[in-house]
N, C-alpha and C positions, 0 to 999 in steps of 0.2 A: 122951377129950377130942374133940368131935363138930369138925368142919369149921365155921370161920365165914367168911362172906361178906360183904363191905364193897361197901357200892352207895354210889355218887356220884350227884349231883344230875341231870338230866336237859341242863338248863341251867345251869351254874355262874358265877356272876357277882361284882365285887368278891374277894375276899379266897378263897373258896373255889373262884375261878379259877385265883388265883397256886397257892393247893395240890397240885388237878388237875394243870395244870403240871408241877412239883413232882415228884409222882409220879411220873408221866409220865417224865419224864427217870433218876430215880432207879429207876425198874424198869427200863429200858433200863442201867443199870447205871454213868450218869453219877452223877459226884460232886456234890452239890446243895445250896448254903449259899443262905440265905432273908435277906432285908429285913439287908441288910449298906449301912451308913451310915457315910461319912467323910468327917471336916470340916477346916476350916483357919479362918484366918481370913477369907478371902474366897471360899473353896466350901465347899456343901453339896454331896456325892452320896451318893444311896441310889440303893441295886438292890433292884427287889424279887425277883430270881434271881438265881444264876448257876450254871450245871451247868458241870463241865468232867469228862473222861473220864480 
């Protein structure tokens, strides 16, 4: 089973930003939950991260 190589965008932008991101934090060895949404009845919040270690 040969070595595979994963390349990212040059420029990342929108949604393959948040990913990058993402990554980024989760190779550093952070814990990393994505687009996490909670509501009531009079708030909306979404995160589109959140790492915590």
């Amino acid at each position: 089973m040969g070595n595979k190589v994963v390349t990212l965008p040059e420029n990342p932008k929108g949604e393959q930003l948040k990913d990058y991101i993402a990554a980024l934090f989760h190779a550093s060895g952070h814990f990393v939950e994505k687009q996490i949404t909670e509501s009531d009845l009079a708030n909306i919040l979404e995160l589109d991260i959140l790492a915590t270690d």
